[in-house]
Every structure is written in structure tokens, then in C-alpha cells.
C-alpha positions in Angstrom: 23.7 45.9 -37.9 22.8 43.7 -40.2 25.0 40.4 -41.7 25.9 42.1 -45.0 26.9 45.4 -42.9 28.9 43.4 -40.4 31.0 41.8 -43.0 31.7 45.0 -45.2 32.8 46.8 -42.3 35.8 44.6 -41.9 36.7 45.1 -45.6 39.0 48.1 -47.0 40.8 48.7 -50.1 43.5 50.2 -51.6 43.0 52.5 -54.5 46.2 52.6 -56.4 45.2 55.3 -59.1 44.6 57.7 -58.9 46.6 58.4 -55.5 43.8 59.7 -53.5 46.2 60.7 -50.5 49.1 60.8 -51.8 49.8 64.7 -50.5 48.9 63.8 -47.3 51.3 63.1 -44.7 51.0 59.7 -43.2 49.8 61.4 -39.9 47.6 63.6 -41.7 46.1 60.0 -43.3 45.9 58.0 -39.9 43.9 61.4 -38.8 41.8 61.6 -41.8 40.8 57.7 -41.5 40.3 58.0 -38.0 38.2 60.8 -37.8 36.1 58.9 -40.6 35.3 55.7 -38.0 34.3 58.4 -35.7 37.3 58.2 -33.4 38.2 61.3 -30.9 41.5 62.8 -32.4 43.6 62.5 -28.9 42.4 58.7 -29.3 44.0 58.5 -32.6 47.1 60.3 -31.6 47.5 57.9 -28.6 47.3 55.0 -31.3 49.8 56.4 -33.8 52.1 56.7 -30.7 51.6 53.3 -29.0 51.3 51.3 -32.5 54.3 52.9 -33.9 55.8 51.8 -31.3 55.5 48.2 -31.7 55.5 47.8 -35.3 57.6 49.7 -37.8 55.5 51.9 -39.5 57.1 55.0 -42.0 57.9 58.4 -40.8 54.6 60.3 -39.5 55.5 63.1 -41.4 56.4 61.4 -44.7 54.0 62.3 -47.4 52.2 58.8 -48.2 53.0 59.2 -52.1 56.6 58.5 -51.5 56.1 54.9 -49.6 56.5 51.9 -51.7 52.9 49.8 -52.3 53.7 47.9 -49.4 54.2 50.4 -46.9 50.9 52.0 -48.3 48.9 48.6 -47.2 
């Protein structure tokens, strides 16, 4: 991996419009994100349980265009 892939690989963003995901439940979005690092879905399961856990995240089954900005983060 080279320097410039190493340091884009730690940086997201957060499209505001249009709402790319905004249908999509924020299970369904976890999921989707997951599956797109190349993550095994019982892996990403087990981290939507254990993380929601510890930190209050929204209702899985929420659709994500109903969460404020900063729950969208």
C-alpha cells in the first residue's frame, strides 16, 4: 500500500445531498458499508450488536433519512 493509499483509507465523507442512503435502514447501511470493506456479514452483525451496545447509536431499523446530521456522522 502505498503512503497516499494509506492515508485515504482512513478518510470518509458525508454526502449531505443528495441523500444517498437515506431509504435504507440504518442496519441495512452498516450492512451495505461493511460488505463494501470486505467484511463477512455475521462479522458485521456481531459489531452492530457489541458496538450498540456501548455507545448509543439510533434504532437499527430506523430508516437513516430521518436521523438528525449528527446522528448520520
Amino acid at each position: 500500500m502505498t503512503e497516499r493509499e494509506r492515508i485515504l483509507s482512513n478518510i470518509g465523507a458525508l454526502i449531505e445531498t443528495p441523500e444517498p442512503y437515506a431509504a435504507l435502514t440504518v442496519r441495512d447501511s452498516i450492512m451495505l458499508v461493511g460488505e463494501l470493506k470486505g467484511m463477512k456479514k455475521s462479522d458485521i452483525e456481531d459489531h452492530i450488536e457489541n458496538f450498540g451496545k456501548r455507545v448509543e447509536i439510533p434504532d437499527p431499523s430506523r430508516k437513516v433519512g430521518t436521523l438528525s446530521r449528527g446522528q448520520r456522522a
